[in-house]
DSSP file (Angstrom, degrees, kcal/mol; ACC not computed):
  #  RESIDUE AA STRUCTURE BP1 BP2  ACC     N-H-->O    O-->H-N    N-H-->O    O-->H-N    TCO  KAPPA ALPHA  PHI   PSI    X-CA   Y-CA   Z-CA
    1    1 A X              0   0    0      0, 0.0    24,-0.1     0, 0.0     2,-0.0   0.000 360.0 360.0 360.0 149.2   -4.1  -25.2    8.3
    2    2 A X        -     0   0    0      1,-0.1     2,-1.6     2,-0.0     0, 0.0  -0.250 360.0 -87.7 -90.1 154.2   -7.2  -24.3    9.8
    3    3 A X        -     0   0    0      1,-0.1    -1,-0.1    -2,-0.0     0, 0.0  -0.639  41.4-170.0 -63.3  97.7  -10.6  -24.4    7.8
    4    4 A X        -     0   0    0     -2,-1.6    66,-2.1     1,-0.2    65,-0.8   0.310  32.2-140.8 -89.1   0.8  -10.4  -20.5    6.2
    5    5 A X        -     0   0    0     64,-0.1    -1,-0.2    63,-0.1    65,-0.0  -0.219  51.5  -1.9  62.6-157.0  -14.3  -21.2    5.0
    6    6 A X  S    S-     0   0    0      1,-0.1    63,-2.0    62,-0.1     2,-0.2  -0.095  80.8 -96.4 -68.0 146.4  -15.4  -19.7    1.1
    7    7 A X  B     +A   68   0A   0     61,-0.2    61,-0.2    62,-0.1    -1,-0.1  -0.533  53.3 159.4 -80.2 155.7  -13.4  -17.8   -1.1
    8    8 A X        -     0   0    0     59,-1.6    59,-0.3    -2,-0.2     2,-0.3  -0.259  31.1 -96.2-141.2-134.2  -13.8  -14.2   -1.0
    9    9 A X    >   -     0   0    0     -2,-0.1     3,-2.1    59,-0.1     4,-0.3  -0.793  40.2 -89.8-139.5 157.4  -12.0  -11.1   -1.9
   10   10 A X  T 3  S+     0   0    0     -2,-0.3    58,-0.0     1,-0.3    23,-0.0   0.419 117.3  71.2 -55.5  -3.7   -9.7   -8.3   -0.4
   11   11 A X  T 3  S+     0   0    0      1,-0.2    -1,-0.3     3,-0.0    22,-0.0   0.446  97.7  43.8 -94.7  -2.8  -12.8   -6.4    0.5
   12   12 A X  S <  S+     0   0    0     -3,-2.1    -1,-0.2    56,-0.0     2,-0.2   0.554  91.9 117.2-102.9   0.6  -14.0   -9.0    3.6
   13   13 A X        +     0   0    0     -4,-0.3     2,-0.3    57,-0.0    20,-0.1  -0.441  45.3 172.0 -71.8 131.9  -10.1   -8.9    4.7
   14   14 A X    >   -     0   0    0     -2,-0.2     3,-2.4    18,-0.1     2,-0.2  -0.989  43.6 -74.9-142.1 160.2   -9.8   -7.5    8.2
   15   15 A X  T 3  S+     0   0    0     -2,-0.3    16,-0.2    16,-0.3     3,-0.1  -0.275 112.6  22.3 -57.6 113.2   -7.4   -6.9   10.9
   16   16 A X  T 3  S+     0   0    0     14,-1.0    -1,-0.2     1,-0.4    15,-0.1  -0.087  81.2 130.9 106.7  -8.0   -6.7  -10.6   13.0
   17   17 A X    <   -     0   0    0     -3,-2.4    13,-2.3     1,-0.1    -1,-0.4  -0.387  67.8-100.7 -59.1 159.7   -7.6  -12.7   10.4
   18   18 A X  E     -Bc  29  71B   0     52,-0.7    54,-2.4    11,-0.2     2,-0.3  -0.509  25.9-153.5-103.2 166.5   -4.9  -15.2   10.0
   19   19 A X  E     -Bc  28  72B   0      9,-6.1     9,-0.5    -2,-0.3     2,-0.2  -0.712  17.3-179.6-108.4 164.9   -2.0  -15.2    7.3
   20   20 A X  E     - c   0  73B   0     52,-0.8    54,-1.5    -2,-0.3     2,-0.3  -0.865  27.8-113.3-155.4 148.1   -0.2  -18.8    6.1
   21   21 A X  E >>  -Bc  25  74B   0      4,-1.8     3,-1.3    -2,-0.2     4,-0.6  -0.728  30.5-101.5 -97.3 134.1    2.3  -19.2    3.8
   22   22 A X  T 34 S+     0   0    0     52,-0.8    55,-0.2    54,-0.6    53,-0.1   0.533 125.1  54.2 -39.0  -7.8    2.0  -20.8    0.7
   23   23 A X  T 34 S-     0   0    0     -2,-0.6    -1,-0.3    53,-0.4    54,-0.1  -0.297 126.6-100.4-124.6  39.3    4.0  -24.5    2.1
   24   24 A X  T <4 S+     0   0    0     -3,-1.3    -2,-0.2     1,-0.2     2,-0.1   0.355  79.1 142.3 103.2  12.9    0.7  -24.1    5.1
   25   25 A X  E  <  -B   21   0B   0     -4,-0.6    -4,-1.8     1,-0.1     2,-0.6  -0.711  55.8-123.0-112.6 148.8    2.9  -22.6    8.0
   26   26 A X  E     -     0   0B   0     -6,-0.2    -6,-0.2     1,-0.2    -1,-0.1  -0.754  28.8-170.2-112.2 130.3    0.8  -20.0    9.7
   27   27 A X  E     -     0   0B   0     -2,-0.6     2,-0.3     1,-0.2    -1,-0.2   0.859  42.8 -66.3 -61.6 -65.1    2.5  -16.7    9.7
   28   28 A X  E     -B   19   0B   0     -9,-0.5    -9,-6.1    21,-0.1     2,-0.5  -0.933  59.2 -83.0-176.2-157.5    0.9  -13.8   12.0
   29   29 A X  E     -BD  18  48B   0     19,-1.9    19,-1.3    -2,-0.3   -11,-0.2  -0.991  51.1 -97.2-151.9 135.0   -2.7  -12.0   11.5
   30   30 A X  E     - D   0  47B   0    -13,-2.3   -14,-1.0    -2,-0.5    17,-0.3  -0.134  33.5-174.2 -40.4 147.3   -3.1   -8.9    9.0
   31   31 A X  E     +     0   0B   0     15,-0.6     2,-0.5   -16,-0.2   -16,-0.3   0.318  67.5   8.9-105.2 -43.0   -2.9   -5.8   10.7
   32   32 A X  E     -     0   0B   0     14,-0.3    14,-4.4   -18,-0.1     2,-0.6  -0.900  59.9-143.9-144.5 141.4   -3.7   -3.7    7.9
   33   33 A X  E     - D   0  45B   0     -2,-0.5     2,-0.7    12,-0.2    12,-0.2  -0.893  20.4-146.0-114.2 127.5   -5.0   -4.0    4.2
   34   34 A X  E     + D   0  44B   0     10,-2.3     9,-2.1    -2,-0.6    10,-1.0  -0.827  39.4 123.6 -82.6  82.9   -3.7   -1.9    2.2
   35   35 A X  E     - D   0  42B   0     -2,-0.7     2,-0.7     7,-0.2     7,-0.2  -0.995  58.8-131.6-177.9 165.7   -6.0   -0.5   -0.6
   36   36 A X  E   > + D   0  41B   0      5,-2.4     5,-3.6    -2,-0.3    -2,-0.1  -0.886  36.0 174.3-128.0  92.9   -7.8    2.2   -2.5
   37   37 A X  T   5S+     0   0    0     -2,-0.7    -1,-0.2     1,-0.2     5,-0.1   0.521  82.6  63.3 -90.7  -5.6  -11.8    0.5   -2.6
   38   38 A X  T   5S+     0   0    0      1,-0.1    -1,-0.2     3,-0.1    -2,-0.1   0.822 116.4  27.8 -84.5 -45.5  -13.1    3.5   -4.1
   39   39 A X  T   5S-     0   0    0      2,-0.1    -2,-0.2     1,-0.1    -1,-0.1   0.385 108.9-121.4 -86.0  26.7  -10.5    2.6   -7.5
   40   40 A X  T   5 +     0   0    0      1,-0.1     2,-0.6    -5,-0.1    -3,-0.2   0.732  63.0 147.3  52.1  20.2  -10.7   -1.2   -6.7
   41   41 A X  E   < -D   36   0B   0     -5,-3.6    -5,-2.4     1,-0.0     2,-0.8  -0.790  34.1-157.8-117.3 127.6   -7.0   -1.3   -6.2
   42   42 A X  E     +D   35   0B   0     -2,-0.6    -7,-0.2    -7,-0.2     3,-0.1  -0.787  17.5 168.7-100.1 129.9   -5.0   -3.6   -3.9
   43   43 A X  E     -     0   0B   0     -9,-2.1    18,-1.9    -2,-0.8     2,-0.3   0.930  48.8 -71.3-105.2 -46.7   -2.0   -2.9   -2.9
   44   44 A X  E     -DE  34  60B   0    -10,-1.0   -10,-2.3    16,-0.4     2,-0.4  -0.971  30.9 -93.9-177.2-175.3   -1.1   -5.2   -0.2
   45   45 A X  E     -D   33   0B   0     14,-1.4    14,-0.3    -2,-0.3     2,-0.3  -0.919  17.8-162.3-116.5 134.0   -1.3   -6.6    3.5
   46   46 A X  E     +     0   0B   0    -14,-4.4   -15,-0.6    -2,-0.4   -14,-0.3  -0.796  28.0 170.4 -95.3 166.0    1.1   -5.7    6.6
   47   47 A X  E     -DF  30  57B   0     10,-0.8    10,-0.9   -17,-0.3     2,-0.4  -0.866  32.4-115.8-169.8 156.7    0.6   -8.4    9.2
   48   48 A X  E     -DF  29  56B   0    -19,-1.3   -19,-1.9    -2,-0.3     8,-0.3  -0.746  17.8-171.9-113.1 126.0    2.3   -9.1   12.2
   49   49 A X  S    S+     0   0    0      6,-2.7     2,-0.3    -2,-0.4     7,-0.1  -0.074  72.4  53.2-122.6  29.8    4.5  -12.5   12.9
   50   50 A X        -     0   0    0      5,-0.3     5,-0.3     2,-0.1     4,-0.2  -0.920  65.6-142.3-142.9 160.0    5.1  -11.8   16.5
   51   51 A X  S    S+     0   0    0     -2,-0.3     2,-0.2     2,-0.1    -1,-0.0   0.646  94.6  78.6 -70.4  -7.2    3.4  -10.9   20.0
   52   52 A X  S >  S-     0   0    0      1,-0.1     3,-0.5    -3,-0.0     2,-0.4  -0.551  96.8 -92.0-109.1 156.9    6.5   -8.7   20.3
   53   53 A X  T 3  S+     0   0    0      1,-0.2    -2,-0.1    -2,-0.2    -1,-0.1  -0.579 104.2  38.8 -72.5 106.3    7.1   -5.1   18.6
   54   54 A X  T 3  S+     0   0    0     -2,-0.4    -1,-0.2    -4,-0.2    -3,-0.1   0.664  71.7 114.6 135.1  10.0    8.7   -5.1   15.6
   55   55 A X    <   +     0   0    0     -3,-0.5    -6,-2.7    -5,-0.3    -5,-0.3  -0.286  42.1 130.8-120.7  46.1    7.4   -8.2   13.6
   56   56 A X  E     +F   48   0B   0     -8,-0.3     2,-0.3    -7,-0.1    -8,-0.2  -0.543  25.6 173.3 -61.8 151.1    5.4   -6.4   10.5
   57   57 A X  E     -F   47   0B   0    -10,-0.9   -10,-0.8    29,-0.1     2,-0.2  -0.953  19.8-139.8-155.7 158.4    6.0   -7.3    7.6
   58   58 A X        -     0   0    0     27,-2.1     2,-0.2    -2,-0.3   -12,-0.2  -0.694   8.1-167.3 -94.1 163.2    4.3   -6.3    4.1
   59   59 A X        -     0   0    0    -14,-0.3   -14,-1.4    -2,-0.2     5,-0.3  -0.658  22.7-121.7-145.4 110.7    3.5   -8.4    1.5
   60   60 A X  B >>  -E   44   0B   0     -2,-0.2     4,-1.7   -16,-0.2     3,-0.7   0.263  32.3-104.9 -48.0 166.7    2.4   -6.8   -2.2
   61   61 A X  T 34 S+     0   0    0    -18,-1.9   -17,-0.2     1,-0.2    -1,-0.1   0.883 116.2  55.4 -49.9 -45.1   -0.4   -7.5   -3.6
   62   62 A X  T 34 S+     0   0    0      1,-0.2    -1,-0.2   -19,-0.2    -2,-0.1   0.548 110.0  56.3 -78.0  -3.0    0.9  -10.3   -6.6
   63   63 A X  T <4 S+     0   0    0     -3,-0.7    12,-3.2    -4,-0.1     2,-0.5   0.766  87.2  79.6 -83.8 -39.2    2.4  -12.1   -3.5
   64   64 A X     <  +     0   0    0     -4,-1.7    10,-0.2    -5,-0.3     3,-0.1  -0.531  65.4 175.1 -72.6 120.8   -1.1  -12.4   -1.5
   65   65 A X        +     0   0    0     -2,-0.5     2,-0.4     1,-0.3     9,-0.2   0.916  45.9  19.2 -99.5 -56.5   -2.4  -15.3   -3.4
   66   66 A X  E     -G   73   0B   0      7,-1.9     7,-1.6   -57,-0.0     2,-0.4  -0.907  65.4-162.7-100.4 142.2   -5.9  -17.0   -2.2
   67   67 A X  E     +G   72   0B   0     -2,-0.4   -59,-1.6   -59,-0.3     5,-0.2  -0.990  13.4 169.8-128.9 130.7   -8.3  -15.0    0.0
   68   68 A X  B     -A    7   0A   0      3,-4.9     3,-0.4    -2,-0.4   -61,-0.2  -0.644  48.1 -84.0-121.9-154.3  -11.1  -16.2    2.1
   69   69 A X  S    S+     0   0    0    -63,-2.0   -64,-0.1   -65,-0.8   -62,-0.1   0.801 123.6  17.4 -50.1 -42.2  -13.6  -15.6    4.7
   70   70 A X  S    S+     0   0    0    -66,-2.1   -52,-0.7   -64,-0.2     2,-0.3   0.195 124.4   3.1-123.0  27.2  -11.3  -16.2    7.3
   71   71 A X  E     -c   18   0B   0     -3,-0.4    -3,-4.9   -67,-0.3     2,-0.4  -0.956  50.5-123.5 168.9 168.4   -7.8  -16.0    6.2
   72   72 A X  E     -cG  19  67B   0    -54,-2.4   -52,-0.8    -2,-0.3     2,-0.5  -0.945  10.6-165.0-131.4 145.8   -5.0  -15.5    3.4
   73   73 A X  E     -cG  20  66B   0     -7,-1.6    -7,-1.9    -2,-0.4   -52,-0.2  -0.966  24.5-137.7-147.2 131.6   -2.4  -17.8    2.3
   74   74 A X  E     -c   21   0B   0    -54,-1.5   -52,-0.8    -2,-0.5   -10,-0.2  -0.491  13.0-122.8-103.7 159.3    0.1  -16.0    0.4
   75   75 A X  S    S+     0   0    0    -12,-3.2   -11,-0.1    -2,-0.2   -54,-0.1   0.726  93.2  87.9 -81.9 -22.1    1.7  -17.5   -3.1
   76   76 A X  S    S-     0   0    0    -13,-0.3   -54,-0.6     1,-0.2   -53,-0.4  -0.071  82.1-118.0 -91.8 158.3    5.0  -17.1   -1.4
   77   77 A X        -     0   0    0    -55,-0.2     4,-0.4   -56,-0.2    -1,-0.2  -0.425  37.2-105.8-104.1 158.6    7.1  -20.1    1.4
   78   78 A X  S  > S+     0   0    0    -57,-0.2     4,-1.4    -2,-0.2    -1,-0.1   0.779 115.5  67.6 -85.9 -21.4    7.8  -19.1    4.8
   79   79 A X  T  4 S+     0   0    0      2,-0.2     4,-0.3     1,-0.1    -1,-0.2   0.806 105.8  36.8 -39.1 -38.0   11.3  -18.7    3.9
   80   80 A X  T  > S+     0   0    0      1,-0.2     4,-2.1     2,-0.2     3,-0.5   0.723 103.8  66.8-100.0 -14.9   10.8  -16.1    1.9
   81   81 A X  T >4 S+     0   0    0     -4,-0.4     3,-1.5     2,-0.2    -1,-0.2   0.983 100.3  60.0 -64.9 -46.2    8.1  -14.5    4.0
   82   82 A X  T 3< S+     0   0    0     -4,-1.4    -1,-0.2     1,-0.3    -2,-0.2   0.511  95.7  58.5 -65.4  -1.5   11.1  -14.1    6.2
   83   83 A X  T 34 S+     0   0    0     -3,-0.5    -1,-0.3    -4,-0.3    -2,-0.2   0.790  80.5 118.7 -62.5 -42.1   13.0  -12.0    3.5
   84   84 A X    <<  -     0   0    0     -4,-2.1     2,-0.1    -3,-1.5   -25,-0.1   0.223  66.4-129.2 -48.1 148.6   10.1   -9.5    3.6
   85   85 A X        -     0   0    0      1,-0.1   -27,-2.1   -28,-0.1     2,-0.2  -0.403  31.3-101.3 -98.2 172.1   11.2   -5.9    4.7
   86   86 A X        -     0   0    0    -29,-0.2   -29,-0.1     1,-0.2    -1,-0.1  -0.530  59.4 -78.5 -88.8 152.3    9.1   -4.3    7.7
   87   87 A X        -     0   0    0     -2,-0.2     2,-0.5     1,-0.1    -1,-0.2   0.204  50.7-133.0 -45.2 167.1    6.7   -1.9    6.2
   88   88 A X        -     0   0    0     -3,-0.1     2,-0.1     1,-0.0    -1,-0.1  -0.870  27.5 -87.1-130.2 173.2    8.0    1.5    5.2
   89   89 A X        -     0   0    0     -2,-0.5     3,-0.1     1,-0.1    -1,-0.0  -0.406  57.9 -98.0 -70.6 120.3    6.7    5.2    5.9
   90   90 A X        -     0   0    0     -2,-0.1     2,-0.2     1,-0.1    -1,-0.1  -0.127  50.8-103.1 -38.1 169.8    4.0    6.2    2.8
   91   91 A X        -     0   0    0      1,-0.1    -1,-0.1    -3,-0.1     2,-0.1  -0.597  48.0 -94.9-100.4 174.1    6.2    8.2    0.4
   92   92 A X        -     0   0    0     -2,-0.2     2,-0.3     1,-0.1    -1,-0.1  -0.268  41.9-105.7 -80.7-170.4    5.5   12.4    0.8
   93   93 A X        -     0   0    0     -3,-0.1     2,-0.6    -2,-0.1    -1,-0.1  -0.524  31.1 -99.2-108.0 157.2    3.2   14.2   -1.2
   94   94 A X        -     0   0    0     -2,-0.3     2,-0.3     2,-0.0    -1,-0.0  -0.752  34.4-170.8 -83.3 124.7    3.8   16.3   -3.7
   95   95 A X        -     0   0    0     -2,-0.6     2,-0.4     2,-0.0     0, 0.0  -0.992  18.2-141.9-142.2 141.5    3.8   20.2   -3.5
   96   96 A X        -     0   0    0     -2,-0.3     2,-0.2     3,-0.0    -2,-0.0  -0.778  20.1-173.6-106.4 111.8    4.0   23.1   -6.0
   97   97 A X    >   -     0   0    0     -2,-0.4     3,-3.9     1,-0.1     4,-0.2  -0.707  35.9-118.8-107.2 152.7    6.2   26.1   -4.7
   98   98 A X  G >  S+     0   0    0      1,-0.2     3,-1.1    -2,-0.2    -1,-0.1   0.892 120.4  64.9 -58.1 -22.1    6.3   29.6   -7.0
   99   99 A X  G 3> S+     0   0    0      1,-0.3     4,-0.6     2,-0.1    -1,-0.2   0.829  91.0  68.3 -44.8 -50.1   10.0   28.8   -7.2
  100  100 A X  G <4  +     0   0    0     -3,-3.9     2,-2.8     1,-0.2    -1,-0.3   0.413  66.9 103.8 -79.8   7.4    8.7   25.8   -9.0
  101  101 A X  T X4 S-     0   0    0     -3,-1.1     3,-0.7    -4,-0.2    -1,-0.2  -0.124  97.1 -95.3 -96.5  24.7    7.2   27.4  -12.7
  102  102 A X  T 34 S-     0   0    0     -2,-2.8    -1,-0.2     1,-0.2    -2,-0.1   0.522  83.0 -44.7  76.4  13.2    9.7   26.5  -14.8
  103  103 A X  T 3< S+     0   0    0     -4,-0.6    -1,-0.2     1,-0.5    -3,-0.1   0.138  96.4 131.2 106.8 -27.9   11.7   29.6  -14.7
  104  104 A X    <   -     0   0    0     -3,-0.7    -1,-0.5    -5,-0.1     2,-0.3  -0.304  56.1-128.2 -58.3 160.4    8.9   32.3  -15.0
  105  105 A X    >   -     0   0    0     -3,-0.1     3,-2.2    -4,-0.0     2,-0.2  -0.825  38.9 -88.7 -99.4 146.3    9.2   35.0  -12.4
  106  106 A X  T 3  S+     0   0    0     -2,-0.3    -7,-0.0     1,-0.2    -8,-0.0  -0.563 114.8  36.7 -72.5 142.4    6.0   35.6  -10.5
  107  107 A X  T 3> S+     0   0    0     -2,-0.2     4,-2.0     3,-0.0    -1,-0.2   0.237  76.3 129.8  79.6   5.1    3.9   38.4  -12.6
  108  108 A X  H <>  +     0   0    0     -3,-2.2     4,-0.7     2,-0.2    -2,-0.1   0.540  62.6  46.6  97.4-152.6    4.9   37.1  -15.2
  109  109 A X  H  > S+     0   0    0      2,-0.2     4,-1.6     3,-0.1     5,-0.2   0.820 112.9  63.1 -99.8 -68.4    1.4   36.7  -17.2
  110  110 A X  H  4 S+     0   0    0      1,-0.3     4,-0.3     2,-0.2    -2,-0.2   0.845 106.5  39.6 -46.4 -49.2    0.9   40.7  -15.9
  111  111 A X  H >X S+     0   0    0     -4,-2.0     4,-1.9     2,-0.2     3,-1.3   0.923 112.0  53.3 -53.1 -62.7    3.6   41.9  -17.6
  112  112 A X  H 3X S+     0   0    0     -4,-0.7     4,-2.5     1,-0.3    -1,-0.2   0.941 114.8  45.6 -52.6 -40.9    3.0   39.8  -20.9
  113  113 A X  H 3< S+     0   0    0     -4,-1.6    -1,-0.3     2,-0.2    -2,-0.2   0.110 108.1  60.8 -82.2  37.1   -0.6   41.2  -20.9
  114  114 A X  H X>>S+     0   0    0     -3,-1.3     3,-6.8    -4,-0.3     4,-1.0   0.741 112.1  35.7-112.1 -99.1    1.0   44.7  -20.2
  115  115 A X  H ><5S+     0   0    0     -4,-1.9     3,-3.9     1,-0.3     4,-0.4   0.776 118.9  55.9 -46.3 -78.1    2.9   44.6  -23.3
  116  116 A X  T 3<5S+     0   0    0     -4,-2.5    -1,-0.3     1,-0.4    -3,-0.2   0.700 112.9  35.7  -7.7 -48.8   -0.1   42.9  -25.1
  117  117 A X  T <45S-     0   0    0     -3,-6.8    -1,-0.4    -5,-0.2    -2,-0.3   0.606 121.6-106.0-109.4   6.2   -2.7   45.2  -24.4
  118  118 A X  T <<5S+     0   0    0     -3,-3.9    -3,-0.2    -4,-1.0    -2,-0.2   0.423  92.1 109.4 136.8  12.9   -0.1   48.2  -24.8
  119  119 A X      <       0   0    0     -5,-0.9    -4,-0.2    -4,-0.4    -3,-0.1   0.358 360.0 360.0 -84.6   0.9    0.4   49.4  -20.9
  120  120 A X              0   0    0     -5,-0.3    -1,-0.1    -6,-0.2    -5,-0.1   0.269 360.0 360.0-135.2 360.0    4.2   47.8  -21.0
């Protein structure tokens, strides 16, 4: 394994550094880190273990184990990196249809303050 220089955190990791597996065998190079730096949360790394299409792979966050200047070595073997599933599509987002209101009908709130205020 190549000299990876000082340790540092998931905030100097960028895309080509190289990944190694925890028994030294050198994997691919990060394509993307995966993380939310305004709430200080890491999620993981994808990196690529071929020149060829199709060699992503993800790895969570309690799997990345040491980070430096120039590289990651993951707590994890190169066997098992070669379990890892290929990254997957973010999940969708969530959206609120009138359908969704528990049962209310739209109007409602007009109605109740109809009766309320004596119009109903």
């Amino acid at each position: 394994m190549e000299d990876l220089g000082q340790p540092s955190s998931y905030y100097a990791l960028k895309a080509g550094l190289p990944v190694y597996s925890s028994d030294g065998e050198a994997l691919g190079k990060i394509e993307r880190v995966l993380a939310d730096l305004d709430a200080d949360v890491f999620d993981g790394i994808v990196f690529d273990t071929s020149a060829l299409p199709g060699g992503h792979r993800f790895v969570d966050a309690p799997e990345v184990g040491d980070i430096f200047d120039r590289g990651v070595v993951l707590k994890i073997t190169a066997a098992e990196v070669a379990e890892l599933p290929p990254p997957s599509a973010n999940p969708g987002s969530l959206a609120v249809k009138p359908g969704d209101l528990g049962g209310r009908r739209p109007g409602f709130l007009r109605r109740a303050w109809d009766m309320i205020s004596g119009k109903g």
